[in-house]
Each structure stands twice: as structure tokens, then as C-alpha cells.
ZASE-422197 format. One record per residue: residue number from 1; residue in one letter; x, y, z of N, C-alpha, C in turn. Coordinates in steps of 0.05 Angstrom, whole numbers, padded with zeros to 5 digits. Last residue first. Layout:
{atom NUM; "A"; {X; Y; Z}; {X; Y; Z}; {X; Y; Z}},
...
END
This chain:
{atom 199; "X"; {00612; 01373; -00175}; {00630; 01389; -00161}; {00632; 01410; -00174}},
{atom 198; "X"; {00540; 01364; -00173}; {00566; 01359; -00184}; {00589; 01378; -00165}},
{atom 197; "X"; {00486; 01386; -00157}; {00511; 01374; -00139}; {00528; 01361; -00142}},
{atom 196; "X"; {00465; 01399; -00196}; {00453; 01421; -00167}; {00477; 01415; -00153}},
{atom 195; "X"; {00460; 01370; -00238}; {00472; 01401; -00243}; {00474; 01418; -00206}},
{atom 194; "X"; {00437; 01335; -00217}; {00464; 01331; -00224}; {00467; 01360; -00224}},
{atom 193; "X"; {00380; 01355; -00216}; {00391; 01345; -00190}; {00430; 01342; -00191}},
{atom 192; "X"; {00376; 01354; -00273}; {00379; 01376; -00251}; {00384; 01377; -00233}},
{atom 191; "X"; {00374; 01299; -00293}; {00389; 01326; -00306}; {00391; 01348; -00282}},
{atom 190; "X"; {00337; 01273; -00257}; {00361; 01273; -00258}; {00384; 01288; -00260}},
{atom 189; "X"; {00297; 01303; -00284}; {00304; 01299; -00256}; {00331; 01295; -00251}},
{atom 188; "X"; {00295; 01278; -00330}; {00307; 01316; -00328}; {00297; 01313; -00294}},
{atom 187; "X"; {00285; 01227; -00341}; {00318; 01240; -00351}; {00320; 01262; -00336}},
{atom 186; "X"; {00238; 01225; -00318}; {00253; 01218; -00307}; {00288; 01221; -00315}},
{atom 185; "X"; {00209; 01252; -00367}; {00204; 01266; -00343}; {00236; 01252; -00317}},
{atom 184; "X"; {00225; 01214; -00400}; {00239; 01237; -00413}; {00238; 01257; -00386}},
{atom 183; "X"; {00191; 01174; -00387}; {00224; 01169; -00382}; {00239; 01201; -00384}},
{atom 182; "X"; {00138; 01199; -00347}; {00148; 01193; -00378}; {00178; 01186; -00363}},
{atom 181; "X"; {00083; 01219; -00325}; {00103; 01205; -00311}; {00117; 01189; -00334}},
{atom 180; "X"; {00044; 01282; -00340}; {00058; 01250; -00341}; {00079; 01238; -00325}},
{atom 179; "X"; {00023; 01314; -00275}; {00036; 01311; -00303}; {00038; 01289; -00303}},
{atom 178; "X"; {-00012; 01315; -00234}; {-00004; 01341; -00240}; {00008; 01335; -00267}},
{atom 177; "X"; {-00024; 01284; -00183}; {-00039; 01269; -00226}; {-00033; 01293; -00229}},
{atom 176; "X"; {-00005; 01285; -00138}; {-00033; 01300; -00147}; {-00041; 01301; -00168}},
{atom 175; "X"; {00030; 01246; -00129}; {00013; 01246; -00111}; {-00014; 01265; -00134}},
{atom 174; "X"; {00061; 01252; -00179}; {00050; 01226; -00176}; {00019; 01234; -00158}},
{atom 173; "X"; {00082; 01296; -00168}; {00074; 01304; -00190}; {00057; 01279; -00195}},
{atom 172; "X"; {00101; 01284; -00113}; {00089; 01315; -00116}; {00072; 01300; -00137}},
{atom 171; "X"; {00146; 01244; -00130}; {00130; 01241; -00110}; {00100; 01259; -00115}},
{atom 170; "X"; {00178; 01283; -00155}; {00163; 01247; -00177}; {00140; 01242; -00153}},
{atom 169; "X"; {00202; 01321; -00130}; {00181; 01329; -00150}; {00169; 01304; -00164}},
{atom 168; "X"; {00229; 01276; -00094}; {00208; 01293; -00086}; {00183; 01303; -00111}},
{atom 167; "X"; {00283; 01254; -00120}; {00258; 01245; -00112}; {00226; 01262; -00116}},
{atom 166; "X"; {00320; 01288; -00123}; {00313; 01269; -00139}; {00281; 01262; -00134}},
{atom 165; "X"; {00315; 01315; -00068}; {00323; 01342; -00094}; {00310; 01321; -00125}},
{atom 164; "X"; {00323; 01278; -00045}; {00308; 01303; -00038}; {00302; 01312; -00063}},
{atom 163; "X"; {00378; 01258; -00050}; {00355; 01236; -00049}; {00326; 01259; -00050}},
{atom 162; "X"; {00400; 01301; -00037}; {00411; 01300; -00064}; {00384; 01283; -00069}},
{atom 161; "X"; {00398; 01297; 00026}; {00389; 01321; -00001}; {00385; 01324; -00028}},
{atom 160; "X"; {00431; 01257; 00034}; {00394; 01260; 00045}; {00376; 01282; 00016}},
{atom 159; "X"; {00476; 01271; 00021}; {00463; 01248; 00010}; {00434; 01251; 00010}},
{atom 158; "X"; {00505; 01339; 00019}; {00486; 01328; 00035}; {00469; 01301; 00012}},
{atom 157; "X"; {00571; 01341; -00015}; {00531; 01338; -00019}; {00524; 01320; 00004}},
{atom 156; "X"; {00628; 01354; -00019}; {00609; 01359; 00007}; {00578; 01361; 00015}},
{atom 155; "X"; {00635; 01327; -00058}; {00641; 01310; -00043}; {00636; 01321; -00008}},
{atom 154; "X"; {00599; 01333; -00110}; {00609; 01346; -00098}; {00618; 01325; -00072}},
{atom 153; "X"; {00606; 01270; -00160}; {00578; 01287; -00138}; {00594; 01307; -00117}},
{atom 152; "X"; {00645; 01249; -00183}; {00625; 01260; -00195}; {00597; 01276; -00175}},
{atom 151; "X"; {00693; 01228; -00162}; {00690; 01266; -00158}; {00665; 01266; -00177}},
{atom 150; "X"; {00689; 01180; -00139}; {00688; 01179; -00158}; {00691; 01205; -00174}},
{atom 149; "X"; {00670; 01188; -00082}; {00690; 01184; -00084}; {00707; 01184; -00112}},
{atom 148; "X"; {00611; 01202; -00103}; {00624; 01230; -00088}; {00651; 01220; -00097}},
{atom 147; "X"; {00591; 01150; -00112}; {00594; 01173; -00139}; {00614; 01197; -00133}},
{atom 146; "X"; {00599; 01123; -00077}; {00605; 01119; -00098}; {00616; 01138; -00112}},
{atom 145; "X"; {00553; 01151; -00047}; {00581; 01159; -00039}; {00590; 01147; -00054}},
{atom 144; "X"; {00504; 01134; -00083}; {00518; 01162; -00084}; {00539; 01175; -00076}},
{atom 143; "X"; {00511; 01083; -00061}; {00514; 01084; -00092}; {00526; 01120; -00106}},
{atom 142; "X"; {00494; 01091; -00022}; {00517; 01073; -00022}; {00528; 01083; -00052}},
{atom 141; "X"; {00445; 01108; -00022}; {00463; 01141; -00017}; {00488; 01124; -00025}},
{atom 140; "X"; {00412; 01071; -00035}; {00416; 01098; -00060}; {00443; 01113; -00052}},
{atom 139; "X"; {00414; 01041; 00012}; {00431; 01031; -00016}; {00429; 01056; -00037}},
{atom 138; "X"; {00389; 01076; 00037}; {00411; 01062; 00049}; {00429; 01059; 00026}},
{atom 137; "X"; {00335; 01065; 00015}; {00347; 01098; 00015}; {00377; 01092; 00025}},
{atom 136; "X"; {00314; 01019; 00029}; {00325; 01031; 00002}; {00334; 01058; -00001}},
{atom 135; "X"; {00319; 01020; 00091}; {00333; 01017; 00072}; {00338; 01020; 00039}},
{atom 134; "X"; {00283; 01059; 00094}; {00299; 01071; 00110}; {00326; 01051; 00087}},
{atom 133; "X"; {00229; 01032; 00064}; {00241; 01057; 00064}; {00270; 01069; 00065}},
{atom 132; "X"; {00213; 00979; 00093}; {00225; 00990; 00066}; {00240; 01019; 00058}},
{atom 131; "X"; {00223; 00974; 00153}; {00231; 00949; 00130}; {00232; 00969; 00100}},
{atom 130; "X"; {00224; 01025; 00173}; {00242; 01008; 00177}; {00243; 00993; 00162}},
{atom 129; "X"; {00181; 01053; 00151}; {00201; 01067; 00147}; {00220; 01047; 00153}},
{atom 128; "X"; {00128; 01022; 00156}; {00144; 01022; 00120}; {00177; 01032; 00125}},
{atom 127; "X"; {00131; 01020; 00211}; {00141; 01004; 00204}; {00155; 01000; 00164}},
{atom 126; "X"; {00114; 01070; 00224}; {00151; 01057; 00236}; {00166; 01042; 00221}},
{atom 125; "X"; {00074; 01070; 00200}; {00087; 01087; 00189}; {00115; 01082; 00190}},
{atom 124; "X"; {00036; 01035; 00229}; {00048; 01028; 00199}; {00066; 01046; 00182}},
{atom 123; "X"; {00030; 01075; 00272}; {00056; 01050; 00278}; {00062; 01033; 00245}},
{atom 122; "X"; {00009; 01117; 00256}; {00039; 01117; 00264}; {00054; 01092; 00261}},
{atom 121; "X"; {-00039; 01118; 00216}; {-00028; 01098; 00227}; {00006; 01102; 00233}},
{atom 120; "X"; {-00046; 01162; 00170}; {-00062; 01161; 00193}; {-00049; 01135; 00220}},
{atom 119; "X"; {-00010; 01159; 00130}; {-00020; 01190; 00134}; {-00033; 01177; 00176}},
{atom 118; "X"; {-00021; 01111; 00123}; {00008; 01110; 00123}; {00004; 01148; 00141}},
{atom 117; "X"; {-00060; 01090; 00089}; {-00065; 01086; 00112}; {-00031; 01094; 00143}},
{atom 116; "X"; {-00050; 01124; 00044}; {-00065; 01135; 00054}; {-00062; 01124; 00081}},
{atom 115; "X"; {00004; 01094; 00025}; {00003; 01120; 00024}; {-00023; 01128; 00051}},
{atom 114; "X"; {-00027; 01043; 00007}; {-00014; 01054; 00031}; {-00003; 01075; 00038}},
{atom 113; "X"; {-00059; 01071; -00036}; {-00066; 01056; -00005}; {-00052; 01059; 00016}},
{atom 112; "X"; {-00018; 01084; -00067}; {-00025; 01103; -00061}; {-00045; 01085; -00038}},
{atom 111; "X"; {00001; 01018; -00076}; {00026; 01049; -00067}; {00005; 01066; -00055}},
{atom 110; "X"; {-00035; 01003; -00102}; {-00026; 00991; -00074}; {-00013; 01017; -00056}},
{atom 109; "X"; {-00048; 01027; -00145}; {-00058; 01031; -00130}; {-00049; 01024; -00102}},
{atom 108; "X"; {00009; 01025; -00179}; {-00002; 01052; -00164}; {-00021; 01042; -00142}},
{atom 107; "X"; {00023; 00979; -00190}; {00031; 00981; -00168}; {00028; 01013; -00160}},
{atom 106; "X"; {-00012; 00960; -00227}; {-00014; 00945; -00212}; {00010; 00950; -00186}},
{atom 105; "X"; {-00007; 01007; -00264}; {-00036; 01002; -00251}; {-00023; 00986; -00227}},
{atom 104; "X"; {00049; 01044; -00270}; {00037; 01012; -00275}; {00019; 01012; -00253}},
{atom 103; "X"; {00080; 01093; -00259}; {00050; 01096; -00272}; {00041; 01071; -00281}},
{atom 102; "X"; {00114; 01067; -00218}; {00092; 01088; -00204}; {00064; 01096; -00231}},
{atom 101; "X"; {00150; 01050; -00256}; {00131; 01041; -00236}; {00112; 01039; -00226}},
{atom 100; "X"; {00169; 01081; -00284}; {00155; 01057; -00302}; {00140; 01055; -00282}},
{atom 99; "X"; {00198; 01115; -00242}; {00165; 01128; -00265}; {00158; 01109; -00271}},
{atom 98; "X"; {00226; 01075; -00243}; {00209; 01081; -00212}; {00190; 01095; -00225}},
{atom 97; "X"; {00255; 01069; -00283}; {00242; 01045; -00269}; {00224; 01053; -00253}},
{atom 96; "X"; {00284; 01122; -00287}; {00261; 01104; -00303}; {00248; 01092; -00303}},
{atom 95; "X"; {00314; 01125; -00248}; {00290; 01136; -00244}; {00262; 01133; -00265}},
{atom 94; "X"; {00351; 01082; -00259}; {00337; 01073; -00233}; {00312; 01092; -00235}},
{atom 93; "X"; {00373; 01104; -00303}; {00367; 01087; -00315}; {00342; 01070; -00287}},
{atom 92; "X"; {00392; 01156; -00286}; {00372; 01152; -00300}; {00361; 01127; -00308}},
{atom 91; "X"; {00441; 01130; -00254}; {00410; 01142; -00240}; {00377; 01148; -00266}},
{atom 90; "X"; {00459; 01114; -00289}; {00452; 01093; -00274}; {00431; 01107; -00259}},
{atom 89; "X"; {00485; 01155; -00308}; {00471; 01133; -00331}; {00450; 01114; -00312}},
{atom 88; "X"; {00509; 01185; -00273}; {00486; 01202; -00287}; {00462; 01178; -00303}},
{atom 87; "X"; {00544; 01154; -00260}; {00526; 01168; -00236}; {00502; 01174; -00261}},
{atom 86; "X"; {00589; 01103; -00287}; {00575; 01129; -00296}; {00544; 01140; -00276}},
{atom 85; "X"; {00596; 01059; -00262}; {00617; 01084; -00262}; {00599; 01107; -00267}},
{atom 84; "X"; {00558; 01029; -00258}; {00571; 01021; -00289}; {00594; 01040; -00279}},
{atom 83; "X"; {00519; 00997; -00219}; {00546; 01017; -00218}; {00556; 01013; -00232}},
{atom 82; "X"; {00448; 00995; -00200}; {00476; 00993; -00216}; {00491; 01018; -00209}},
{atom 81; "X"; {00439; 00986; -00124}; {00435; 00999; -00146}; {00454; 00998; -00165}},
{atom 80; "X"; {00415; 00922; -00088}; {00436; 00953; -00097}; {00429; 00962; -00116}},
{atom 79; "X"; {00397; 00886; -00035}; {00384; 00905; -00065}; {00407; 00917; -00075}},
{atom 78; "X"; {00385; 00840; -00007}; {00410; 00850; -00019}; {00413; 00864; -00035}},
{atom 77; "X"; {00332; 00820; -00007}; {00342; 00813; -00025}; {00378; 00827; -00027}},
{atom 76; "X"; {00315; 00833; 00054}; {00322; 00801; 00048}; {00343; 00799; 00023}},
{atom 75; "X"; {00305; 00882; 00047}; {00327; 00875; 00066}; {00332; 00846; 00063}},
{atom 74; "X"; {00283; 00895; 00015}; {00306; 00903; 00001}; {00316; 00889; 00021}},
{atom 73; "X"; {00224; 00850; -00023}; {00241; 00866; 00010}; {00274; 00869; 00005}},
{atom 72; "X"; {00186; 00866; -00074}; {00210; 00855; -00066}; {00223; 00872; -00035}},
{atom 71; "X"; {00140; 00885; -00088}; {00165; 00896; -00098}; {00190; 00888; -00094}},
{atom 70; "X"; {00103; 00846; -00072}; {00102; 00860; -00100}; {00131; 00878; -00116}},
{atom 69; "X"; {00113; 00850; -00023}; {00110; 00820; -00035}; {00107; 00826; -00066}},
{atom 68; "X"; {00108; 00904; -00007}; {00126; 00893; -00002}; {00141; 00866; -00018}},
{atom 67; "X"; {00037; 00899; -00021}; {00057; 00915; -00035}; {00089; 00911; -00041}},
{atom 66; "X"; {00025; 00869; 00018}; {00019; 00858; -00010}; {00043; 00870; -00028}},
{atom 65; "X"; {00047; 00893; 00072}; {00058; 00870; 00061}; {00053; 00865; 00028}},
{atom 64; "X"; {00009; 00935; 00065}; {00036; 00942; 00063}; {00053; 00918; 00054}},
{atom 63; "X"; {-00047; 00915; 00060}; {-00032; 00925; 00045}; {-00005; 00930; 00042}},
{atom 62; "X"; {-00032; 00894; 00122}; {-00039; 00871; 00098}; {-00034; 00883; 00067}},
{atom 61; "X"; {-00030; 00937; 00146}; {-00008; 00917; 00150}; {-00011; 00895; 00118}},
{atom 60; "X"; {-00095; 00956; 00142}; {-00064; 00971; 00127}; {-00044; 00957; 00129}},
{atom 59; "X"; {-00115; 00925; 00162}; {-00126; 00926; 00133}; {-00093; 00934; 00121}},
{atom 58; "X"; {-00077; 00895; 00219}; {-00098; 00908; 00212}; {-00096; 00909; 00177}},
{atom 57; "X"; {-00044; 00860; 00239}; {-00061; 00866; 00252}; {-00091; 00876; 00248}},
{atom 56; "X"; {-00037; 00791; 00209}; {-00036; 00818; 00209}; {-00055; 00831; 00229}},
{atom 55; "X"; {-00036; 00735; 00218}; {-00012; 00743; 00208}; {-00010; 00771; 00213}},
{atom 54; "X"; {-00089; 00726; 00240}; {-00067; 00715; 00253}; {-00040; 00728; 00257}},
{atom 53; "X"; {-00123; 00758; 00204}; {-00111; 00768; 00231}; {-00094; 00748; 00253}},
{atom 52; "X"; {-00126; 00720; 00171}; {-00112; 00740; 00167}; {-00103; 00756; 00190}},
{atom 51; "X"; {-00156; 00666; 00199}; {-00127; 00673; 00184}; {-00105; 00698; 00168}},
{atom 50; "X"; {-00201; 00691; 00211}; {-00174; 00696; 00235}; {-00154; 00695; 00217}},
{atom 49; "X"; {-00231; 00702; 00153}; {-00221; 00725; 00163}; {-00197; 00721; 00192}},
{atom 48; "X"; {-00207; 00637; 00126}; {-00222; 00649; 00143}; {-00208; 00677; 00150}},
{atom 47; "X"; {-00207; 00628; 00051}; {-00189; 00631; 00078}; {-00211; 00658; 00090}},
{atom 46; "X"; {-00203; 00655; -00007}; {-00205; 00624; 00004}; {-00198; 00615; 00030}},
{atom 45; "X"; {-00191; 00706; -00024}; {-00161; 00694; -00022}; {-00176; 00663; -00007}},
{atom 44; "X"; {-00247; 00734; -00016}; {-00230; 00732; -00047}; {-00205; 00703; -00040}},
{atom 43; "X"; {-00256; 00727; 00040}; {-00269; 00718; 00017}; {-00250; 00711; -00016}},
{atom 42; "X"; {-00211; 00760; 00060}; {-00212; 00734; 00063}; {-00229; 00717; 00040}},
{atom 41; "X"; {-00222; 00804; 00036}; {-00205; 00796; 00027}; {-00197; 00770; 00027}},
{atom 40; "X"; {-00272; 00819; 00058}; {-00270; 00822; 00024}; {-00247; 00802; 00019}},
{atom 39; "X"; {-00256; 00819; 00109}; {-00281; 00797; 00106}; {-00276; 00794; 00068}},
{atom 38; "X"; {-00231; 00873; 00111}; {-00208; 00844; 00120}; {-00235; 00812; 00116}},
{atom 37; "X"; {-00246; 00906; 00049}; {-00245; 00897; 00082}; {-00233; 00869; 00091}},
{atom 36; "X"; {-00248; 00963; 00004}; {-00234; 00933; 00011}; {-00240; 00930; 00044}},
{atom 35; "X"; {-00258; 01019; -00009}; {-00287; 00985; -00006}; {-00273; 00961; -00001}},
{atom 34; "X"; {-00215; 01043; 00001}; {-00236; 01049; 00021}; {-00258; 01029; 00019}},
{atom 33; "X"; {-00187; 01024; -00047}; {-00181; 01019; -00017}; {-00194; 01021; -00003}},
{atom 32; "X"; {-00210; 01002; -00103}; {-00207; 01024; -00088}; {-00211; 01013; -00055}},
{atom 31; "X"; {-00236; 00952; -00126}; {-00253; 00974; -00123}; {-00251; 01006; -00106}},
{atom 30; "X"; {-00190; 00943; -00166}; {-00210; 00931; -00178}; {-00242; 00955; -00160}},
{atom 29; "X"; {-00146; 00945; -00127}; {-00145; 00954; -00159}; {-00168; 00955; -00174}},
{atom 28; "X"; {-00155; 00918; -00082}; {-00156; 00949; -00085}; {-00159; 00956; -00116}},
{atom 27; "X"; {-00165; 00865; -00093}; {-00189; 00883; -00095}; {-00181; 00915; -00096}},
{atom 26; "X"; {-00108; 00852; -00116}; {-00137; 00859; -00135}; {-00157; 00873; -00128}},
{atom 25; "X"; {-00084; 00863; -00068}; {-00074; 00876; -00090}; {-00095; 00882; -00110}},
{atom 24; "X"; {-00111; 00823; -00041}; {-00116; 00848; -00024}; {-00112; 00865; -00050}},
{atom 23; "X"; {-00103; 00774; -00061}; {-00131; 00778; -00066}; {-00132; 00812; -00053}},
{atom 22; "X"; {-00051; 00766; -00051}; {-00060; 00783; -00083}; {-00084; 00788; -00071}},
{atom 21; "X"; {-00047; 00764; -00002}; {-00034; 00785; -00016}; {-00047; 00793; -00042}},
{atom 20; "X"; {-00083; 00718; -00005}; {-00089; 00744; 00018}; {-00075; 00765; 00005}},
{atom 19; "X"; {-00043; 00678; -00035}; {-00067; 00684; -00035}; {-00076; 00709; -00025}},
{atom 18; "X"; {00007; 00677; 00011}; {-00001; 00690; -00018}; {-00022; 00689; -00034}},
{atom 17; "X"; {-00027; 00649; 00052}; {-00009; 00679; 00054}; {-00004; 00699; 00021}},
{atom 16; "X"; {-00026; 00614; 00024}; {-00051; 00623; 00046}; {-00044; 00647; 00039}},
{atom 15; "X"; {00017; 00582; 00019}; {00003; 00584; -00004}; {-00018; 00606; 00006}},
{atom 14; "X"; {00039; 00584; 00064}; {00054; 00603; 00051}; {00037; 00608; 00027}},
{atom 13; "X"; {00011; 00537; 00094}; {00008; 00561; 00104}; {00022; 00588; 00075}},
{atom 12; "X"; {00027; 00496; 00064}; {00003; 00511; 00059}; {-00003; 00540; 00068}},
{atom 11; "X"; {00083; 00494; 00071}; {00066; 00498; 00055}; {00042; 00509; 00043}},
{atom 10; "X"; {00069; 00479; 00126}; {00082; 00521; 00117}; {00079; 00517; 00088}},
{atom 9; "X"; {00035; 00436; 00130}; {00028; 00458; 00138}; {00036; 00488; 00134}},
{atom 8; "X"; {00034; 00383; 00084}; {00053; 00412; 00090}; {00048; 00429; 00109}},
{atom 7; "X"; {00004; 00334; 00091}; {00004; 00358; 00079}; {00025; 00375; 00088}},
{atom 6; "X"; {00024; 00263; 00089}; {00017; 00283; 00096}; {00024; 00311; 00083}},
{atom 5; "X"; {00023; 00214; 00037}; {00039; 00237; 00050}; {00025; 00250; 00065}},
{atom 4; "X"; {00022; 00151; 00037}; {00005; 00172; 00043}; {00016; 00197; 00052}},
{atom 3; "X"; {00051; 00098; 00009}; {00053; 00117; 00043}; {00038; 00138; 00027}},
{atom 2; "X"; {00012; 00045; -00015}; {00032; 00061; -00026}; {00026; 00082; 00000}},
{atom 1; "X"; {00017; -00024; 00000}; {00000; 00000; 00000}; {00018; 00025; 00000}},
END
């Protein structure tokens, strides 16, 4: 008589877990964050509403993770940024990706979700800033002292600043649908942010 496997439990458990992720990703996409609920989600993803609140506390944790599970955790994956030598090639080539990004359906909405539950929830605020945040900004500046030692970035640029000066107007111009989000938009960020803090 042929052995009978038993089931997996982290198996299954991990199949669970990713289920819940998408099913959270779809419904936001599908009806907007404010009609998603931790009963919507269970429903969608095949799994009792504890099973979510096993893993999470709340609506917003569960977004943050989907999102996380969508972009990859910098702190597991060892993220870096390219380093051809060239500062200017490689940043354009990272702010391209992040416009590609930010205007792909399937990772605006999540983004701007958590965005919102992010405005109101300190402690999901601690927490984007420790697991994602704090480090991808870790590996940008690695890449920008690179660049300082390299004499292509003044070598007395505030890092924080330079990340400021890059960033911010993609943030702005995302947050309030003010303009396209094009490569050509992501070249002249760049372009100017270099001009601000070359040597």
C-alpha cells in the first residue's frame, strides 16, 4: 500500500499567505481601498477572516505587506543599485524604473493605499520606514558615496538632499496626477539634480 503523504502545513500556510496578498492587490485595484475589508479579502483569497488576523493586525499591514511581496524586500534581497561608473547613466536608468513604476496600474494603487493608511497609522508608518524605506534609501546614498569618491557628486553633498532634490518632485507630480510620468520626465530629474551637486 503506497505511504500517504501528509500535507505541509508552511506549505500551505505560505500558499494562504499569498493568496491574501493578491486577493488584497486585486481588490484594491479593482474597487479602491476604502471598499476593501479584511471579510473582502478573506473571501477573495479562500481563507477564514482569523487567518488574516493571525498574520496581520490590521487592513493597512496587509496592504503594506501585498505591496512589499510585489516589490520585493530590500532587506532580504541585498538590493543595490547599478554601478557602471557612470552616476548620471545609472540614476537615469533607476529613475526610469520608478516612473515605469509608479504609472503601472498594478503598483499605483497599492502604493497610493498605503500612502493613505500611512497619513493616519503611526505605527504602519515605523514600520514602512524600517523594512522598506529607510533601507532603500541606504543603498541609493551607497551608490551616491560611490559617486562623491568617484569626484562626480560634490564630495560635500548632503546624500539625504541629493535623495530630496531626486525624488520629491516624482512624489508631488504622482501624488496630485499634475503631469505625465514619462522616461523623458525621469531624464530631467536627474538632469537637474546633477547640475545642483556635481562638483
Amino acid at each position: 500500500m503506497p505511504e500517504v503523504k501528509k500535507p505541509n502545513p508552511a506549505r500551505r500556510n505560505e500558499r494562504s499567505r499569498h493568496a491574501i496578498l493578491d486577493a488584497a492587490r486585486e481588490l484594491i485595484r479593482e474597487v479602491g481601498y476604502a471598499k476593501v475589508s479584511i471579510e473582502a479579502i478573506a473571501a477573495r483569497a479562500g481563507v477564514g477572516k482569523q487567518t488574516i488576523y493571525r498574520w496581520w493586525p490590521s487592513k493597512g499591514a496587509v496592504v503594506f505587506d501585498s505591496f512589499l511581496a510585489l516589490s520585493g524586500n530590500p532587506e532580504e534581497e541585498g538590493m543595490a543599485l547599478p554601478d557602471t561608473g557612470d552616476i548620471e547613466a545609472d540614476l537615469k536608468l533607476v529613475m526610469r524604473a520608478t516612473v515605469a513604476e509608479f504609472a503601472d496600474p498594478d503598483f499605483e494603487a497599492p502604493i497610493r493605499a498605503l500612502n493613505l493608511e500611512i497619513i493616519s497609522d503611526s505605527g504602519l508608518a515605523a514600520q514602512y520606514r524600517e523594512k522598506l524605506a529607510r533601507p532603500v534609501e541606504d543603498v541609493k546614498k551607497a551608490r551616491l558615496r560611490a559617486a562623491q569618491q568617484a569626484g562626480q557628486l560634490a564630495a560635500d553633498a548632503d546624500l539625504d538632499l541629493v535623495l530630496e532634490v531626486l525624488y520629491a518632485p516624482l512624489y508631488q507630480r504622482w501624488l496630485h496626477r499634475s503631469g505625465p510620468l514619462t522616461a523623458e520626465y525621469a531624464d530631467a530629474l536627474v538632469d537637474i539634480t546633477l547640475k545642483a551637486f556635481r562638483p
